[in-house]
N, C-alpha and C positions, 0 to 999 in steps of 0.2 A: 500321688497315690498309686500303687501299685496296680497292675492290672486283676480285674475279679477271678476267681476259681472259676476254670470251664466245669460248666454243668450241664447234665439234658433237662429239659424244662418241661412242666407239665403245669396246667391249667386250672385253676378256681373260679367256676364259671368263667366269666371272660378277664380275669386276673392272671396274666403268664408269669409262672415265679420259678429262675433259674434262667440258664442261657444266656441271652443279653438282656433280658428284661430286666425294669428298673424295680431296684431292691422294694421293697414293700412295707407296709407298717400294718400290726397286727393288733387287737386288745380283743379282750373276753365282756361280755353282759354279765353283771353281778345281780343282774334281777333274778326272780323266778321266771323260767320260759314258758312255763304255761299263763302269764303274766302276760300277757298279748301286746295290751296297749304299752307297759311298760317297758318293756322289752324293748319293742319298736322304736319309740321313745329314745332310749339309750344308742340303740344302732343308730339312728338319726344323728346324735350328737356326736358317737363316736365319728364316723364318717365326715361331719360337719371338720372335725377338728385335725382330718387328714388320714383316718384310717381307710384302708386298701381293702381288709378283707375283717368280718367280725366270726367271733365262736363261741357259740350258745351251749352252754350245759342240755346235754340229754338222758335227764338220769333216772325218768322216770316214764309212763305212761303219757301222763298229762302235756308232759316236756314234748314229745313227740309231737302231739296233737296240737301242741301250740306252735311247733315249728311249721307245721302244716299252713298255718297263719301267717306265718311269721314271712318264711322265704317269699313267696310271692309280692311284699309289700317292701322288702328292705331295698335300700338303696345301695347296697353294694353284698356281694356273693355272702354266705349263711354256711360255716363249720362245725357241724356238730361232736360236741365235747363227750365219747364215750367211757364209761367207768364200770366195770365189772361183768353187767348183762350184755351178751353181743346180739339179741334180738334186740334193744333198743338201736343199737346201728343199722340194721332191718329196718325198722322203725323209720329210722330218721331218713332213711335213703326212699325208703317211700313217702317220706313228709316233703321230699323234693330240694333238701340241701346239697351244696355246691360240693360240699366233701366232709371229711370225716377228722377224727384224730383217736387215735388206739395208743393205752399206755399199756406196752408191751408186762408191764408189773403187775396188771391185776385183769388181765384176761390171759389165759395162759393155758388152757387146751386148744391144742394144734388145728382142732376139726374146727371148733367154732372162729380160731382165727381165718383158717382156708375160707369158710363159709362167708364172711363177710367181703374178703377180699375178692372171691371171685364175684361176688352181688356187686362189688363197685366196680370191675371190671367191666360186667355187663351192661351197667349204666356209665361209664366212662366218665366215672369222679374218683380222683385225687382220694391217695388218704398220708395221713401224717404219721409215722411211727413216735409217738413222742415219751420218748423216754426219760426218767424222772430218779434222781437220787435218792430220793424219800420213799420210792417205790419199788426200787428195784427187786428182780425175781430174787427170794432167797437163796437158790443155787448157783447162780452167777456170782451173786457177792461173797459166798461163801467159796467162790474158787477164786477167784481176785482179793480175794482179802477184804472186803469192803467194798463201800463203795467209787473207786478210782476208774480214772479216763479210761481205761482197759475195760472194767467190768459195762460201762456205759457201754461204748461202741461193741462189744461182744451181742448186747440183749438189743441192739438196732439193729445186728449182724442177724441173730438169728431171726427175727419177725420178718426179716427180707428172706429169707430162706425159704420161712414158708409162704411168706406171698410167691415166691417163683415155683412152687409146685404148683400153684393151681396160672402161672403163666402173667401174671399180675407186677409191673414195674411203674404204675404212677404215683410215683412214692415221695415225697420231699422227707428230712428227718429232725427230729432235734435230741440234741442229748444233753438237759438241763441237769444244775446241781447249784443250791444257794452259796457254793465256796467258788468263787471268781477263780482262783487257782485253777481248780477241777474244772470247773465249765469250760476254760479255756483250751487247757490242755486236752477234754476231751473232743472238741469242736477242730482242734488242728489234727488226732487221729482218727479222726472221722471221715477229714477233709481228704486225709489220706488214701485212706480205705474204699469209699465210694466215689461216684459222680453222680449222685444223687443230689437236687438242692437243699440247702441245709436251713433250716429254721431257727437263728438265734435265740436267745433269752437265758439272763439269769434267775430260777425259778425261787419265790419265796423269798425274794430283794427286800423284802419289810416297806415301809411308809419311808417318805422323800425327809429329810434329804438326803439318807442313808437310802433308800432302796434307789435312786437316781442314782448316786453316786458308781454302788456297784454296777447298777446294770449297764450305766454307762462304762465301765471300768471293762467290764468281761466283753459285751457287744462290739463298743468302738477300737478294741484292741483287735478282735477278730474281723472286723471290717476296714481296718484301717491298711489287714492283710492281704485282703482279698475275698476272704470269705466271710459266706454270710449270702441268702438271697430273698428271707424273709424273715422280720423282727419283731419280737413282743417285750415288752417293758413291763414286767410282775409284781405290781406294786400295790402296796396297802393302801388304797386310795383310791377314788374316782376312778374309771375307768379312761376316760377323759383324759385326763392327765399323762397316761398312757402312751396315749396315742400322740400327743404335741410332745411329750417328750422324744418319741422315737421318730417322728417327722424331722423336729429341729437339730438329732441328731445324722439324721439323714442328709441335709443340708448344711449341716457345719462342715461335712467332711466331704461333700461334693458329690453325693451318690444319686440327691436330687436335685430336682431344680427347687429353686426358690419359690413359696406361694403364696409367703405371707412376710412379716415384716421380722429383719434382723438388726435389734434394734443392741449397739456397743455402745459403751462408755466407761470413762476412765475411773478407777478405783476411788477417786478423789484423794486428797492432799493438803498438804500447808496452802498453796498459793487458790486453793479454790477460790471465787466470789462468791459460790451458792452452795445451796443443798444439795450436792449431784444426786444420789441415791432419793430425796424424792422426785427429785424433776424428771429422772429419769425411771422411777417406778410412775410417774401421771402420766410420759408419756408413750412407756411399755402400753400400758393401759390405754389408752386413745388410738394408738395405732393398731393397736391388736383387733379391736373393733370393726376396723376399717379395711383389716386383713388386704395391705399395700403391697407388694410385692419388692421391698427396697432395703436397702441397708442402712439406716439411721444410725449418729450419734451423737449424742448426749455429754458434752465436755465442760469440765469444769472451770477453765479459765481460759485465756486467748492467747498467753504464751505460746504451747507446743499443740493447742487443743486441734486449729484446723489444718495443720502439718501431719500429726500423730495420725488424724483422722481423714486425710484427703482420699484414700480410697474407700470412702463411703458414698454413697449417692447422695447423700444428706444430711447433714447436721448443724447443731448450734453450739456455742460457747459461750461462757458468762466473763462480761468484764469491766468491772465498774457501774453496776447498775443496769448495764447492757446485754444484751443478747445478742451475738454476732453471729448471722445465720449465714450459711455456706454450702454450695452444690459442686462434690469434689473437688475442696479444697479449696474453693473460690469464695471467697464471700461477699456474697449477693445484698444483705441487707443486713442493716442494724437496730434491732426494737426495741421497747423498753424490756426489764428483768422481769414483770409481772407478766409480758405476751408473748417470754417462749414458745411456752408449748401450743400454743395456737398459733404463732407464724409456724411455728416445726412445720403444725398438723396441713395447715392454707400449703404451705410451700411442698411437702407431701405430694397431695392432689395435684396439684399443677403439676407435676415432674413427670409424673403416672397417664396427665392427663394430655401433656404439653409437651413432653421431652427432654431431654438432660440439656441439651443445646438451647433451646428455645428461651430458658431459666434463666441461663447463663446469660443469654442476650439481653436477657429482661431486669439483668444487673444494678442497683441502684447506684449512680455516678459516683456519691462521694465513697460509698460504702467501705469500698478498702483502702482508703485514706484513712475514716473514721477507726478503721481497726487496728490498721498499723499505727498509730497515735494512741489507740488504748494498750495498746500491747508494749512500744516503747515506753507507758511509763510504769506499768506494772513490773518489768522488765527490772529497771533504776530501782524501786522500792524493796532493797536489798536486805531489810529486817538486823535481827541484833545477830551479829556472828558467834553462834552459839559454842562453833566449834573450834574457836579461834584460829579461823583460817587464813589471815592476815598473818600474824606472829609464826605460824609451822610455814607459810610458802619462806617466809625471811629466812626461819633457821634451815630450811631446804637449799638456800641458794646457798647458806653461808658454808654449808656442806657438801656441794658442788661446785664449789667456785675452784 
């Protein structure tokens, strides 16, 4: 991976996002915020499932007053979501949230922009310029012709303009757009443009597996750059979802540490013995529970399964009835086909509990005997040659002879 975009970094309560700090994971509350227990409720889970920082709609009166509620009880820093009125960002900054979010497209008189920005100055909270395709100022788009990377990073340019009259730079930015194309391209002249940290997201990504797909498509290509310091996954769907999706994309790509289980397995095939896809949706789900911190996988035969798979901490393969369970690449035991997933889950625990080494040691004697003997004859069991591959190596030779 390349090295990250230098950024200056600024703070969400005790959340550092930019600089060196590690990339972040972000989702929104789809409750009402005057919804208190609700609300909380949902922070809880979000946070639960890996989020770094949550943001609460404040669009009303009530919103405020529940944020008032709110922050002092959530488990991780409180972003209030402002739209149109900028005394509810007043509001919210007296409700005691950790910072703010301004979409530069529908607040748009310069006084009441200045006016909040110097209010966050003076309490020394963070705000977000987040800028929105869907939103964008009429005048801007009407001199870029639309809405294109240009016109985005223009309407980010100017909100920082006027944040720096009143002396004001704790600013992170996003400039979303539901076309990956555009989100992309406007995220690389952005990158250009400031040193501000940049807040990923493809905005209005639709319901999974289409809204997964793009956000991963637009996010992981920008962070696969460098850039990128804090990330939100916009999707039709639990809020939940969200957040494990932008964690596990965090960790696919190395930006986090591991916290929970990364559980592979192979596509399955002709030589499978089992179900790979449910064995391996039982024991997504078993481990997930137990939120392991390990690389699992789930292989459908014993052929190439514990080769394919020896840099995983852990896995099984089916072969003959069998389950040939293995800790990098080694395999340690062989149980029957019905107690996969529960030796997986026993063997798991102990690795976590015991050590990679220790496992190993705790090897059962005949075990890779019993596999390399299941394997050699699955090996032999060479099926009808569909492709008649006997008769074309003949006529191959007889044409290089």
């Amino acid at each position: 991976m390349p090295p990250r975009r230098a950024s200056r970094q600024v703070h969400v309560g005790p959340v550092a996002i930019g600089g060196d700090a590690p990339i972040s994971v972000q989702s929104m509350t789809t409750t009402k915020t005057a919804d208190v227990d609700a609300t909380l409720a949902q922070i809880y889970a979000l946070a639960g499932a890996g989020c770094d920082i949550v943001r609460c709609t404040c669009n009303e009166e009530a919103a405020a007053e529940g944020l008032a509620q709110i922050v002092p009880r959530a488990p991780v820093p409180i972003i209030a979501d402002i739209h149109f009125q900028y005394r509810l960002a007043l509001a919210a900054m007296e409700a005691g949230v950790q910072g703010l979010r301004l979409n530069p497209g529908n607040i748009r008189k310069p006084d009441q922009i200045k006016a909040v920005a110097a209010e966050a100055k003076d309490r020394g909270l963070p705000i977000r310029i987040g800028v929105n395709a869907g939103s964008l100022d009429p005048d801007i788009a009407e001199r870029h012709g639309g809405a294109t990377p240009e016109a985005l990073v223009a309407s980010a340019v100017r909100e920082l303009d006027y944040f720096r009259e009143v002396d004001f730079d704790d600013v992170k930015i996003s400039v979303k757009a539901s076309s990956v194309p555009v989100m992309i391209d406007a995220y690389r002249l952005l990158a250009d443009t400031v040193d501000h940290p940049l807040h990923l997201g493809v905005t209005e990504a639709g319901p999974p597996p289409a809204g997964l797909v793009k956000s991963t498509a637009g996010i992981g290509t920008l962070l696969a750059e460098g850039i990128g310091d804090t990330i939100r996954y916009s999707l039709t769907a639990d809020p939940v979802e969200e957040a494990h999706a932008g964690r596990t994309l965090l960790e696919a790509l190395g930006r986090r540490e591991r916290r929970g289980v990364d559980l592979i397995a192979c596509p399955s095939c002709g030589r499978a013995e089992i179900d790979v896809i449910g064995v391996a949706q039982e024991a997504q789900a078993a481990l997930a529970e137990r939120n392991l911190p390990l690389q699992v996988a789930v292989m459908g035969c014993v052929v190439n399964g514990p080769g394919e798979a020896r840099g995983a901490d852990l896995g099984i393969a089916a072969g003959r009835g069998k389950g040939h369970l293995f800790v990098r690449g080694t395999v340690v035991r062989v149980v029957p086909e019905d107690e996969m997933v529960s030796a997986l889950l026993d063997e798991a625990e102990r690795i976590v509990d015991e050590g990679v080494e220790a496992r190993l040691a705790a090897a059962d004697a005949d075990a890779a005997a019993i596999a390399a003997a299941d394997r050699a004859q699955l090996v032999e069991l060479r099926g009808v040659d569909v492709n008649h591959a006997e008769e074309r190596i003949a006529r191959i030779r007889d044409l290089t002879d």
